[in-house]
PyMOL Python script that loads the backbone (N, CA, C, O; Angstrom):
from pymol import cmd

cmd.read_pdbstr("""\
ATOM      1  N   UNK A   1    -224.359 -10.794 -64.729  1.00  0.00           N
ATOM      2  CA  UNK A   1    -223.220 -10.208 -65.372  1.00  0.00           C
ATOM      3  C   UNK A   1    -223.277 -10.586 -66.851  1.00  0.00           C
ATOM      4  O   UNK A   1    -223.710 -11.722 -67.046  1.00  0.00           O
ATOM      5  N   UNK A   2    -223.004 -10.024 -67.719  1.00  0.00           N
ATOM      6  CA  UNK A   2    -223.058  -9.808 -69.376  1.00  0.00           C
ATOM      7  C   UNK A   2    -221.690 -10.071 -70.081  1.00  0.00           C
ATOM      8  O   UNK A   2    -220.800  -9.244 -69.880  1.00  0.00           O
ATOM      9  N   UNK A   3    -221.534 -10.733 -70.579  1.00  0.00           N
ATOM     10  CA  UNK A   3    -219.402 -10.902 -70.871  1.00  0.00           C
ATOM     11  C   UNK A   3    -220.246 -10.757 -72.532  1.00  0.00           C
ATOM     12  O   UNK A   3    -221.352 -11.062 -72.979  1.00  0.00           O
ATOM     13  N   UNK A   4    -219.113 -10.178 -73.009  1.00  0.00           N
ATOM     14  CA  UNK A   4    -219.128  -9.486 -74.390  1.00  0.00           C
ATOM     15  C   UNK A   4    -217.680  -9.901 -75.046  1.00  0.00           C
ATOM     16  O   UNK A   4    -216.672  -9.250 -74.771  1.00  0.00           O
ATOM     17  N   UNK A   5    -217.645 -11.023 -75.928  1.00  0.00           N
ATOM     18  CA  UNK A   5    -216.457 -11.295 -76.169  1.00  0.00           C
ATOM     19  C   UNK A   5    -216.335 -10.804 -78.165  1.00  0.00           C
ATOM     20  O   UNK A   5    -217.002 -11.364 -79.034  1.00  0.00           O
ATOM     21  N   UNK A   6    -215.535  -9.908 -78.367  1.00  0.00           N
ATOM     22  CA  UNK A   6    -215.275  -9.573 -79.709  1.00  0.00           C
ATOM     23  C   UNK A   6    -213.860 -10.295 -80.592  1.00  0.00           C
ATOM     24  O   UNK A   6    -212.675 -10.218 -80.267  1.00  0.00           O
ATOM     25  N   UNK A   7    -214.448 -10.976 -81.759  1.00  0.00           N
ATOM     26  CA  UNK A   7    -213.283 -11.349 -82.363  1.00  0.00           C
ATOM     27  C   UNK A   7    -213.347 -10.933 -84.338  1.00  0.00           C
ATOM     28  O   UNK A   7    -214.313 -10.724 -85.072  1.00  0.00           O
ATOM     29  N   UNK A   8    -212.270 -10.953 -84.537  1.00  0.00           N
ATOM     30  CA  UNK A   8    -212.267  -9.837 -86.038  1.00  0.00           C
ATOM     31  C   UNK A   8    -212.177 -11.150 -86.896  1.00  0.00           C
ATOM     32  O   UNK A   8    -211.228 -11.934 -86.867  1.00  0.00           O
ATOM     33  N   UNK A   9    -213.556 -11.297 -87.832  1.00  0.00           N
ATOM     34  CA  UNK A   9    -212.784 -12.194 -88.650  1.00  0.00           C
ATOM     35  C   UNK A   9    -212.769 -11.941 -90.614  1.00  0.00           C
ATOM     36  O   UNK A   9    -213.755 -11.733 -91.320  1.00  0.00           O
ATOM     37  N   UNK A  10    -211.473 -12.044 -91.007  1.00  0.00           N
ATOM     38  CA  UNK A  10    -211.191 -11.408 -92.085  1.00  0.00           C
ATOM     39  C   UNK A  10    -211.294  -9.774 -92.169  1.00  0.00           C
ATOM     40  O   UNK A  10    -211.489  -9.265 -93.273  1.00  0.00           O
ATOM     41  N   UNK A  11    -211.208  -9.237 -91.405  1.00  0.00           N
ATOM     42  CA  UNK A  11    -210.906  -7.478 -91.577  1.00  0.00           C
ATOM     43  C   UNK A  11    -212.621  -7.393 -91.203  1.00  0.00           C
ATOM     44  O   UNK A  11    -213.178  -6.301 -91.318  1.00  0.00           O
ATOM     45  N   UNK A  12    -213.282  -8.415 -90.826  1.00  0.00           N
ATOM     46  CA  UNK A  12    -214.634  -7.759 -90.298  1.00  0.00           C
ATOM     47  C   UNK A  12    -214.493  -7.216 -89.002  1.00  0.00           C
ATOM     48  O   UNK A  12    -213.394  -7.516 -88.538  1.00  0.00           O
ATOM     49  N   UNK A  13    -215.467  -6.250 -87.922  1.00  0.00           N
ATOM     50  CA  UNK A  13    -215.251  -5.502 -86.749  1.00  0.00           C
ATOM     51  C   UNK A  13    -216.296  -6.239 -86.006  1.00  0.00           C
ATOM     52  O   UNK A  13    -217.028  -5.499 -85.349  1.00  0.00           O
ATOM     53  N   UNK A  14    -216.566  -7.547 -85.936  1.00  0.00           N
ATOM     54  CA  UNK A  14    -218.114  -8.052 -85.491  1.00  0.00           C
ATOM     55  C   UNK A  14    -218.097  -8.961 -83.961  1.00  0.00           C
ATOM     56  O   UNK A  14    -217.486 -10.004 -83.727  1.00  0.00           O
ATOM     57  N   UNK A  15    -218.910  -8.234 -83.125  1.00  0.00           N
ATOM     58  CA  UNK A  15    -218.708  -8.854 -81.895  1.00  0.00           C
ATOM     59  C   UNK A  15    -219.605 -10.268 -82.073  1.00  0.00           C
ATOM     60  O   UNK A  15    -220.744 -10.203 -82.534  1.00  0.00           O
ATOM     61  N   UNK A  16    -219.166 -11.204 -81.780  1.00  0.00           N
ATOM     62  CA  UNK A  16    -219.834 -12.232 -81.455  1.00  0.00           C
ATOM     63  C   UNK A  16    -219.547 -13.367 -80.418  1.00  0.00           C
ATOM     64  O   UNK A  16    -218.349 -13.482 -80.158  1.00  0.00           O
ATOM     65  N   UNK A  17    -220.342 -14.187 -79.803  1.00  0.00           N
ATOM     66  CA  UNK A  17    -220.280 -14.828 -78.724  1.00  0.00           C
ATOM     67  C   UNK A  17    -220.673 -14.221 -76.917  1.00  0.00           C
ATOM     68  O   UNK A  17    -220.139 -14.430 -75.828  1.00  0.00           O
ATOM     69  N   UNK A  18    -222.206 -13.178 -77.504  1.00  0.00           N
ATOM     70  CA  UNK A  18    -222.557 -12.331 -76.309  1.00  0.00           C
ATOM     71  C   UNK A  18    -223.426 -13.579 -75.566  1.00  0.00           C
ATOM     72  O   UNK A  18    -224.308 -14.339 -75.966  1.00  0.00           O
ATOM     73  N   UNK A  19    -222.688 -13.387 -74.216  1.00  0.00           N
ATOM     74  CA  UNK A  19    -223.770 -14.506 -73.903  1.00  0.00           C
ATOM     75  C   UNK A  19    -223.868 -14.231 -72.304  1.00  0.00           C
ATOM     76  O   UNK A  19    -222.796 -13.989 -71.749  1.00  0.00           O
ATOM     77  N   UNK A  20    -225.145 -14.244 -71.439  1.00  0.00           N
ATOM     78  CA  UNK A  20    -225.219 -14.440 -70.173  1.00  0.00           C
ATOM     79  C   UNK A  20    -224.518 -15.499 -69.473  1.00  0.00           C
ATOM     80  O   UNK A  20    -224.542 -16.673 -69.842  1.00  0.00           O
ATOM     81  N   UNK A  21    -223.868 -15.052 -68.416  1.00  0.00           N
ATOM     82  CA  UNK A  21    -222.731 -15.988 -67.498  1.00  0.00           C
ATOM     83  C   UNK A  21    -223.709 -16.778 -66.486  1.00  0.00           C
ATOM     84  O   UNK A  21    -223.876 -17.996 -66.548  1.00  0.00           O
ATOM     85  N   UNK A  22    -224.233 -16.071 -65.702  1.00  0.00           N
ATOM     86  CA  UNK A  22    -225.223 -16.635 -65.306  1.00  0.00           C
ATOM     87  C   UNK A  22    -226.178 -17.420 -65.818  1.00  0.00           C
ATOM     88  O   UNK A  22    -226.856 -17.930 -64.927  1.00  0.00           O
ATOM     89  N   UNK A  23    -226.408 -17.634 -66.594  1.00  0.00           N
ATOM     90  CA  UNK A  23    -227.301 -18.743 -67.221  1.00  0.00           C
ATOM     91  C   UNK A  23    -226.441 -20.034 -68.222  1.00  0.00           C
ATOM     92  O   UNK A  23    -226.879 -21.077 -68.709  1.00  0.00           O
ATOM     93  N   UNK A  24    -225.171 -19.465 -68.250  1.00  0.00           N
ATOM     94  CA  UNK A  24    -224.025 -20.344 -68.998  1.00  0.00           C
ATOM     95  C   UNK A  24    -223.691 -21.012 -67.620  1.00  0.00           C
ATOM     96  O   UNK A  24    -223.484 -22.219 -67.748  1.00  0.00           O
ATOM     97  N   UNK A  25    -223.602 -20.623 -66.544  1.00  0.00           N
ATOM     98  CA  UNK A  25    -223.030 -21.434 -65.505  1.00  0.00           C
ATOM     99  C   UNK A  25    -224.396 -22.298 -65.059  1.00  0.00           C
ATOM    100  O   UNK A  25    -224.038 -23.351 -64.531  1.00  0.00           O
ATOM    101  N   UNK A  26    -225.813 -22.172 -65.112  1.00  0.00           N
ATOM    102  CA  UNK A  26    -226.854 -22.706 -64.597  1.00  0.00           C
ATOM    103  C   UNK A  26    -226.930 -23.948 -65.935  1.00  0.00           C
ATOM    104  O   UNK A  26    -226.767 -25.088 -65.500  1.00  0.00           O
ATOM    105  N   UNK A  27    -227.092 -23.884 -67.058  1.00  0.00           N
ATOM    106  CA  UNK A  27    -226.505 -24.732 -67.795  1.00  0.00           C
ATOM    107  C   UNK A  27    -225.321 -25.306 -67.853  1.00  0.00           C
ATOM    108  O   UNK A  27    -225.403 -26.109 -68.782  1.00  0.00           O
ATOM    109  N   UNK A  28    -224.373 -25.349 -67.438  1.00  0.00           N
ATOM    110  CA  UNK A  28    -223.510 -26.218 -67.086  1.00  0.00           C
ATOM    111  C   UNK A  28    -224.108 -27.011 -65.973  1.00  0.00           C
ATOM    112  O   UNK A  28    -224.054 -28.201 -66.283  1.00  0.00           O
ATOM    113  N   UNK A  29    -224.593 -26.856 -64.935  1.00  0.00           N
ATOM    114  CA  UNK A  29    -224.734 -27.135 -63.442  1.00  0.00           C
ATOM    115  C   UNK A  29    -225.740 -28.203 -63.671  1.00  0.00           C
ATOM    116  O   UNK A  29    -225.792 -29.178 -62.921  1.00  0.00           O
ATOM    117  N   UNK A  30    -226.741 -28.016 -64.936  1.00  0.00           N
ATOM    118  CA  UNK A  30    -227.994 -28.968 -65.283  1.00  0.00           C
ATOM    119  C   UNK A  30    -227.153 -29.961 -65.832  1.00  0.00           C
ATOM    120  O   UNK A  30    -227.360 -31.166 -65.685  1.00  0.00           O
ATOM    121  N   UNK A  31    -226.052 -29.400 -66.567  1.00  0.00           N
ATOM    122  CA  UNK A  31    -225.369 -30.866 -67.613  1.00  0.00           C
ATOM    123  C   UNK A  31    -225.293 -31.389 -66.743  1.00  0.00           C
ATOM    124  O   UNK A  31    -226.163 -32.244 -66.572  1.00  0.00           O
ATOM    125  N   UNK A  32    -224.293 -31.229 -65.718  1.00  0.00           N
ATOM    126  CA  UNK A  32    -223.411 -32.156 -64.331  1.00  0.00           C
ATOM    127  C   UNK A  32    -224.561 -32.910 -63.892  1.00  0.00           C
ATOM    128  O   UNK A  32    -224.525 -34.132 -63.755  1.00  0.00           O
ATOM    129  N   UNK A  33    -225.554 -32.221 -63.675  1.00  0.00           N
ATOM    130  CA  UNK A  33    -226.645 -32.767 -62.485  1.00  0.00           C
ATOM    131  C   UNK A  33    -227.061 -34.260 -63.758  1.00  0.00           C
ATOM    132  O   UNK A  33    -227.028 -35.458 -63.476  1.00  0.00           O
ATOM    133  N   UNK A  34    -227.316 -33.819 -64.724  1.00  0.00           N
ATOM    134  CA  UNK A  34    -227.883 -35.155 -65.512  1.00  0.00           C
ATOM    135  C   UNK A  34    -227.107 -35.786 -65.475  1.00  0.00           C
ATOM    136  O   UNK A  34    -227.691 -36.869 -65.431  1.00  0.00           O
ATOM    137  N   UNK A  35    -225.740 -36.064 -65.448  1.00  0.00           N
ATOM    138  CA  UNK A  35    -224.729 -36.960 -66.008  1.00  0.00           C
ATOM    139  C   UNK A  35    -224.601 -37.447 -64.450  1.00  0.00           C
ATOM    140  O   UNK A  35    -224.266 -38.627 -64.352  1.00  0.00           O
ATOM    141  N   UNK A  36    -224.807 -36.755 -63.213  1.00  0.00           N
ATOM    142  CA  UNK A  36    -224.662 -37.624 -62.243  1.00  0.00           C
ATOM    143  C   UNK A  36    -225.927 -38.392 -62.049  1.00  0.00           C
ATOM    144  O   UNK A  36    -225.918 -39.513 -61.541  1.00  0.00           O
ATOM    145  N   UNK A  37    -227.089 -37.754 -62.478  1.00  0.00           N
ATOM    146  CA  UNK A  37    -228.432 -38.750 -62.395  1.00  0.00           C
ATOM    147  C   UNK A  37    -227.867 -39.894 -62.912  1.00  0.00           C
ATOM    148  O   UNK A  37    -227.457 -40.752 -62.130  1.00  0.00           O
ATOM    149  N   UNK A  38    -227.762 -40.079 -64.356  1.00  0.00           N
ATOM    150  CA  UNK A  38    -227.373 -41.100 -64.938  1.00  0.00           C
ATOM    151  C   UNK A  38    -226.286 -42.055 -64.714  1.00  0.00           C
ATOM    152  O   UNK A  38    -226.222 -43.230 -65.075  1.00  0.00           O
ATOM    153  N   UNK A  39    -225.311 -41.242 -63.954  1.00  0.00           N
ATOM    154  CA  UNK A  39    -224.490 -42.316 -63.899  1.00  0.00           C
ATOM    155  C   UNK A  39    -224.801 -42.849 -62.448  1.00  0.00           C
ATOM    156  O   UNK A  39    -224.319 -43.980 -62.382  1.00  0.00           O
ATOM    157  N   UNK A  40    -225.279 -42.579 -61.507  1.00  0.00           N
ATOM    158  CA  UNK A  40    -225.962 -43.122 -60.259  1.00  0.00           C
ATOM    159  C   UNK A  40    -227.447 -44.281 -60.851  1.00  0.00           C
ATOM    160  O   UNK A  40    -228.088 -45.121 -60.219  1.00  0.00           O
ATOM    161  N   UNK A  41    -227.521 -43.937 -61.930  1.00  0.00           N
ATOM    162  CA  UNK A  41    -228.900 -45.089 -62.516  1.00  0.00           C
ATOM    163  C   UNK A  41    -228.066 -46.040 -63.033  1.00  0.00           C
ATOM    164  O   UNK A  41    -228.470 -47.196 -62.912  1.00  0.00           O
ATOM    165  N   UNK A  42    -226.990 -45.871 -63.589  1.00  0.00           N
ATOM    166  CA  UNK A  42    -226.420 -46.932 -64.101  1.00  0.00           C
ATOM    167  C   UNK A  42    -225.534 -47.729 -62.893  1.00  0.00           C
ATOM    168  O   UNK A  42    -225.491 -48.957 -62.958  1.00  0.00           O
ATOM    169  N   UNK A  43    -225.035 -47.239 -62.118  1.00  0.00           N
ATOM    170  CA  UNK A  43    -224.525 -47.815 -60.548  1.00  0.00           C
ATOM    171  C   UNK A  43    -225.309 -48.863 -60.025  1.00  0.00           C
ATOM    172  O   UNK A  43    -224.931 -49.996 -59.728  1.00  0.00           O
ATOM    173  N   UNK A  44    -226.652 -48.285 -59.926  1.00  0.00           N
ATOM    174  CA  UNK A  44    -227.751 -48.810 -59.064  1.00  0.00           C
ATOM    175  C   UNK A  44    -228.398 -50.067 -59.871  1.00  0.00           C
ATOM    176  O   UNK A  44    -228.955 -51.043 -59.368  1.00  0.00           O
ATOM    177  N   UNK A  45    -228.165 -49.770 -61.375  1.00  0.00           N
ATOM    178  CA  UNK A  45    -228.663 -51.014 -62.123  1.00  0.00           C
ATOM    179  C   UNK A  45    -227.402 -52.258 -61.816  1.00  0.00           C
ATOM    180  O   UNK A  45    -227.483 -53.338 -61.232  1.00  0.00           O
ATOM    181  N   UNK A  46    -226.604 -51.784 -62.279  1.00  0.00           N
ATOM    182  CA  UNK A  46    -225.358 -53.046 -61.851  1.00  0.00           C
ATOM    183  C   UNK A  46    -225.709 -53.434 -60.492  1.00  0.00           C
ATOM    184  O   UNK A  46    -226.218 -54.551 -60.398  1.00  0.00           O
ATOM    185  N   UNK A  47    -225.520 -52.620 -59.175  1.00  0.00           N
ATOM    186  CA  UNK A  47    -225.756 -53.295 -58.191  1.00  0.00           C
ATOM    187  C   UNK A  47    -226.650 -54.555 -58.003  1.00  0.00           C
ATOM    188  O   UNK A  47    -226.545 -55.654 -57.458  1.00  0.00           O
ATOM    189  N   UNK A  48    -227.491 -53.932 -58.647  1.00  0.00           N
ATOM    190  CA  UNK A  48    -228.981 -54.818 -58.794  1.00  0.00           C
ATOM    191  C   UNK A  48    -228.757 -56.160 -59.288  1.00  0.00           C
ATOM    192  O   UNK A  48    -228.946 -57.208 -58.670  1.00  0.00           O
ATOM    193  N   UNK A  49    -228.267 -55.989 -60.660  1.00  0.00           N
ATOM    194  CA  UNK A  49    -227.756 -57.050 -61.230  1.00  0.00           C
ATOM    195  C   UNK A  49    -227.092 -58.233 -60.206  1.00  0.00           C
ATOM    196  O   UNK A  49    -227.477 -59.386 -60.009  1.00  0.00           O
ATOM    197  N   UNK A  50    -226.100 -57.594 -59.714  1.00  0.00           N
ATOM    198  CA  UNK A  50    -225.022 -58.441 -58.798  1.00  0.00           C
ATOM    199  C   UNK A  50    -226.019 -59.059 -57.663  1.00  0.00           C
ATOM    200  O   UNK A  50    -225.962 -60.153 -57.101  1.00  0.00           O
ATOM    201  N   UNK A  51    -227.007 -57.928 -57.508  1.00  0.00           N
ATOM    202  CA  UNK A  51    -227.599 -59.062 -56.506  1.00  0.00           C
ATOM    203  C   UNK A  51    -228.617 -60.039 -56.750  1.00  0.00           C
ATOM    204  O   UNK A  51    -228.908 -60.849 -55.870  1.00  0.00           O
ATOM    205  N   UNK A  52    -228.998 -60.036 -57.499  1.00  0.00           N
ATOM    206  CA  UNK A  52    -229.832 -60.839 -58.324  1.00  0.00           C
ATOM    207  C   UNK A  52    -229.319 -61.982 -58.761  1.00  0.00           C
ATOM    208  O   UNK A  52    -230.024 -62.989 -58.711  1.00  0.00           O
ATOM    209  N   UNK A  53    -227.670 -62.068 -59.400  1.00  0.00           N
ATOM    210  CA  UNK A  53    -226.758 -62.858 -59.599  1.00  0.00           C
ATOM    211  C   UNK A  53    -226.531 -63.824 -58.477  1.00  0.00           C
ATOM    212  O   UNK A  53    -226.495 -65.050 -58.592  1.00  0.00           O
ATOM    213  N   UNK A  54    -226.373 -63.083 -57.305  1.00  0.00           N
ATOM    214  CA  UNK A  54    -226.282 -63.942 -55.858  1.00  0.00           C
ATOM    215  C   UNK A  54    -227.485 -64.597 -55.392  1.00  0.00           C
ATOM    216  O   UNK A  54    -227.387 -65.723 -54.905  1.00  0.00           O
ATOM    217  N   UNK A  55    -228.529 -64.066 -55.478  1.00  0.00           N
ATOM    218  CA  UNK A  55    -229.668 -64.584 -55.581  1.00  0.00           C
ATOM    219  C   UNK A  55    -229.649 -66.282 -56.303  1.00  0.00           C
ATOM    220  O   UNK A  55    -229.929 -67.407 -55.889  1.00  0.00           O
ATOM    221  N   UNK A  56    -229.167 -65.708 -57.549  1.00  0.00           N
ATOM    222  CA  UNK A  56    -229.615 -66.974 -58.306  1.00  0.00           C
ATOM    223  C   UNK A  56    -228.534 -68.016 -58.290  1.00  0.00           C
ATOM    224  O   UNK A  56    -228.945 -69.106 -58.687  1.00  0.00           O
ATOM    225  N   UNK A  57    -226.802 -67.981 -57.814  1.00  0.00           N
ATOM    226  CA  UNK A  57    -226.371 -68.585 -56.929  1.00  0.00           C
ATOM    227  C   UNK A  57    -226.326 -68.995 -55.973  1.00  0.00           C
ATOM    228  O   UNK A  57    -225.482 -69.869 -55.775  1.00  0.00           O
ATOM    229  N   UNK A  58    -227.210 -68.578 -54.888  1.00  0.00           N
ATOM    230  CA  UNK A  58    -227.534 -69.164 -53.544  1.00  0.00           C
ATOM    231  C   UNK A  58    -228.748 -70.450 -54.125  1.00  0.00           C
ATOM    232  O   UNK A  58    -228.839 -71.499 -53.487  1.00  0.00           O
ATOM    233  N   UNK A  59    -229.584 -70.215 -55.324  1.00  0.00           N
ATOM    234  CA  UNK A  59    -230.277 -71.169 -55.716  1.00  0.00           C
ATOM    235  C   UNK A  59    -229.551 -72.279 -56.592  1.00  0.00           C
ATOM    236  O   UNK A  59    -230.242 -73.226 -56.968  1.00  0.00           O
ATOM    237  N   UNK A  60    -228.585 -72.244 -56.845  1.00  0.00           N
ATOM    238  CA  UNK A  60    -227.477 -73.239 -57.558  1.00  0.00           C
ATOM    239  C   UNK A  60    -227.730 -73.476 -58.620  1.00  0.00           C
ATOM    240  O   UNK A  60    -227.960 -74.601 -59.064  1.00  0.00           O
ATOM    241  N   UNK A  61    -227.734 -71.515 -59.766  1.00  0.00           N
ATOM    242  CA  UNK A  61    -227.595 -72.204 -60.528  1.00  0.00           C
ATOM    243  C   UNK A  61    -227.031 -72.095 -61.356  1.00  0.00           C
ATOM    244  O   UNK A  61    -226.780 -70.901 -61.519  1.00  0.00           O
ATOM    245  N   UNK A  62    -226.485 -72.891 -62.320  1.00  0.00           N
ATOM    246  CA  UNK A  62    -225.024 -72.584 -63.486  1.00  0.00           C
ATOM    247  C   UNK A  62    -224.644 -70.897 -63.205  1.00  0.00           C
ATOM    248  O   UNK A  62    -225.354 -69.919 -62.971  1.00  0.00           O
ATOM    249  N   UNK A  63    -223.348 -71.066 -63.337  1.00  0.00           N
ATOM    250  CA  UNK A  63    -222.800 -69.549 -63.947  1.00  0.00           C
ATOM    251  C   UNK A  63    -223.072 -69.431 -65.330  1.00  0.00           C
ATOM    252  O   UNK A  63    -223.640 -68.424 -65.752  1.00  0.00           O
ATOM    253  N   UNK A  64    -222.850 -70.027 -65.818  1.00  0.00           N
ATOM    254  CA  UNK A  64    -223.073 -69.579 -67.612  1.00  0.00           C
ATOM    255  C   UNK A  64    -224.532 -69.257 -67.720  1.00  0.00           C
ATOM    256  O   UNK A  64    -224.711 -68.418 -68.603  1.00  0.00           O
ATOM    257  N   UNK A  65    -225.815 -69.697 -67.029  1.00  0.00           N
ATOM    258  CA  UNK A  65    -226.923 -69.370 -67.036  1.00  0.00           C
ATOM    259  C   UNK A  65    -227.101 -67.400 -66.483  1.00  0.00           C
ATOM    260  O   UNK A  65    -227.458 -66.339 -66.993  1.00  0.00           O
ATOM    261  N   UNK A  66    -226.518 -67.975 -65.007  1.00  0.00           N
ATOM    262  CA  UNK A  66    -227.060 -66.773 -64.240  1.00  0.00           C
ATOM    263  C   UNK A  66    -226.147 -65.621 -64.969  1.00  0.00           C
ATOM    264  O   UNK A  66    -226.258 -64.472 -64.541  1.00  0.00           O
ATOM    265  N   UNK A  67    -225.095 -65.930 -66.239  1.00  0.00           N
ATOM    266  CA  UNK A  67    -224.704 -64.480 -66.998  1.00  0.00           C
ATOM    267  C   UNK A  67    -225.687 -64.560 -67.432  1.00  0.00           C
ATOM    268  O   UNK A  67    -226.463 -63.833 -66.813  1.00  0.00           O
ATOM    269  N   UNK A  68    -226.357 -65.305 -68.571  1.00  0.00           N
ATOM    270  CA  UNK A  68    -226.596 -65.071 -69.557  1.00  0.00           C
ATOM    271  C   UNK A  68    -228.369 -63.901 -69.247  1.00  0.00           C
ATOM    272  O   UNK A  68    -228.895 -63.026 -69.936  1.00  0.00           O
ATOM    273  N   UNK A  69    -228.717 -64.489 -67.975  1.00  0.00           N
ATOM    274  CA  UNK A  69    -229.574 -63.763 -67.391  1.00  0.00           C
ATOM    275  C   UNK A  69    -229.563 -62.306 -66.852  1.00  0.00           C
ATOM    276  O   UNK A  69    -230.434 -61.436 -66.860  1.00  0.00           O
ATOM    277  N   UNK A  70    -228.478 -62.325 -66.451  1.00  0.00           N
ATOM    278  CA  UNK A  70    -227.857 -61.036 -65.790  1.00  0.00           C
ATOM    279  C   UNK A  70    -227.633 -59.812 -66.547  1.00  0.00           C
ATOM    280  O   UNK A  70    -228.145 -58.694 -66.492  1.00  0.00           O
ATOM    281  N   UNK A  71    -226.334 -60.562 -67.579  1.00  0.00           N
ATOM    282  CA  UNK A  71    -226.023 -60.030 -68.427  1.00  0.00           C
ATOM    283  C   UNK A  71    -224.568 -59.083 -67.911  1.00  0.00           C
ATOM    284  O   UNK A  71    -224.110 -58.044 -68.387  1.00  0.00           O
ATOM    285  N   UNK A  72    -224.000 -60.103 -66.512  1.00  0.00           N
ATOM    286  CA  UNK A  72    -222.793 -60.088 -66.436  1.00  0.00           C
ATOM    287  C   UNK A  72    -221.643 -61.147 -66.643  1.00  0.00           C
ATOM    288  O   UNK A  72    -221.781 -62.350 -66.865  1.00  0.00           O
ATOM    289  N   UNK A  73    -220.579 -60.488 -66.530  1.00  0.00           N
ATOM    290  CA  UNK A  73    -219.771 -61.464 -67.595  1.00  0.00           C
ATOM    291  C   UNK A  73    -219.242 -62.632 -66.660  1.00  0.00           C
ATOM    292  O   UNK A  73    -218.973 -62.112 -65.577  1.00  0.00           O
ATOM    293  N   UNK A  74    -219.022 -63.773 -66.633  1.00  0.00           N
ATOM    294  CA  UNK A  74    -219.175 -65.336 -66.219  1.00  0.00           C
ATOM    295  C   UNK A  74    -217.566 -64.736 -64.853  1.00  0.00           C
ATOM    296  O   UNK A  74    -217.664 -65.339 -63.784  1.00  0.00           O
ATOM    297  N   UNK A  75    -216.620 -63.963 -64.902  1.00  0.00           N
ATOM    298  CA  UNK A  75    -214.981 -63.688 -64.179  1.00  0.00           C
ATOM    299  C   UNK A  75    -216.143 -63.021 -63.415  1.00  0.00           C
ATOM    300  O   UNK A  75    -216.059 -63.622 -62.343  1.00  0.00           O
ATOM    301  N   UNK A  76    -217.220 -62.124 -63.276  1.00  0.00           N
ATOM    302  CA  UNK A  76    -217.921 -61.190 -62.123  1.00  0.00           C
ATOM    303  C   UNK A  76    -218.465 -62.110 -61.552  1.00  0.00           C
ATOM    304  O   UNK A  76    -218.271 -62.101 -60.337  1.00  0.00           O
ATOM    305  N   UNK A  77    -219.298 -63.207 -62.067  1.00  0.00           N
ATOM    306  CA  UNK A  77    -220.077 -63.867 -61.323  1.00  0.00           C
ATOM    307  C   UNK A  77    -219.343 -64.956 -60.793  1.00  0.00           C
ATOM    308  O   UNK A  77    -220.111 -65.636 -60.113  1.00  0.00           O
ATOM    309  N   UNK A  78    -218.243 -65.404 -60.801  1.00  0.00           N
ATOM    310  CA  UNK A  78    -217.269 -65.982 -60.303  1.00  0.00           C
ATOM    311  C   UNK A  78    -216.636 -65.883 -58.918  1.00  0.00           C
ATOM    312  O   UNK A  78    -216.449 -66.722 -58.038  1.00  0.00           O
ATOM    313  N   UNK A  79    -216.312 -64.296 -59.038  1.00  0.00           N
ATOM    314  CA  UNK A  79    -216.079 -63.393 -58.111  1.00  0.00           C
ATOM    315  C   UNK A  79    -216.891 -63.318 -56.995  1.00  0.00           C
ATOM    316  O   UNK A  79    -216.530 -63.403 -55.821  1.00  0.00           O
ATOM    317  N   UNK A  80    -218.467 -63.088 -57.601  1.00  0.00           N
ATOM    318  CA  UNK A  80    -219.167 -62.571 -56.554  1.00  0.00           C
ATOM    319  C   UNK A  80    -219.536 -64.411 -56.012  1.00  0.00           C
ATOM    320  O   UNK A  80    -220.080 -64.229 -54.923  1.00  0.00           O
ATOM    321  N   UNK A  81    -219.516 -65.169 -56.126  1.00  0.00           N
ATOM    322  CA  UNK A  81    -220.040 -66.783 -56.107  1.00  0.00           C
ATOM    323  C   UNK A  81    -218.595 -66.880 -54.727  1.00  0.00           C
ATOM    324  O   UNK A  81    -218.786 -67.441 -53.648  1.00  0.00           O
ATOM    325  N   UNK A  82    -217.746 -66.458 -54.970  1.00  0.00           N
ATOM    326  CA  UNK A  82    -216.379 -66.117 -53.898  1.00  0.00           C
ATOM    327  C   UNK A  82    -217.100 -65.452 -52.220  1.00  0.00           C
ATOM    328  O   UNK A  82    -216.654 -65.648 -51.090  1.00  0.00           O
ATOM    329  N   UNK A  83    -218.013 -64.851 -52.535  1.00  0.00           N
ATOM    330  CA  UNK A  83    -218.863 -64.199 -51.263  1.00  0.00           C
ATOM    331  C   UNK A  83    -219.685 -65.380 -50.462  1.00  0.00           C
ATOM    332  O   UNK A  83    -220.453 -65.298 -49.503  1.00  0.00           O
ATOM    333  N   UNK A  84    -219.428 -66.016 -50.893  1.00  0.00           N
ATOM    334  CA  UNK A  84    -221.037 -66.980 -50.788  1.00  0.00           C
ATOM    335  C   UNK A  84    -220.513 -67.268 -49.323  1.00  0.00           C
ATOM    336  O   UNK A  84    -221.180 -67.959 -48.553  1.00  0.00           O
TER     337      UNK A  84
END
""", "prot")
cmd.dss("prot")
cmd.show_as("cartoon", "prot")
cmd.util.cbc("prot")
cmd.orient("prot")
């Protein structure tokens, strides 16, 4: 389908903004799809983190270390040290 949108600007008669719908909606659908890739990579990295964190608490060692390693903040690893 073809959408043809016309708008006048200053006493001009000029159509502009012709654009395929179908391929405006398949580009949208790619944005979504990347932004859920990414935000499922960034999920999966934290997870990781956290477990790695537990990891290195079951080995006893400092919280202020296992942030600084992690690179989560000392109240998460607190939290998760609460699981143990």
């Amino acid at each position: 389908m073809l959408m043809i949108f016309g708008k006048s600007i200053e006493g001009a008669n000029e159509e502009i903004g012709v654009y395929d719908k179908e391929a405006a909606d398949e580009f949208v659908r790619q944005i979504d799809m990347e932004d859920a890739k990414e935000k499922g990579k960034k999920q999966g990295l934290a997870q990781k983190a956290k477990e790695i964190a537990l990891n290195m608490l079951k080995a006893n060692m400092d919280i202020a270390d296992v942030s600084k390693l992690t690179g989560l903040k000392q109240k998460e690893i607190i939290k998760l040290s609460s699981n143990l």
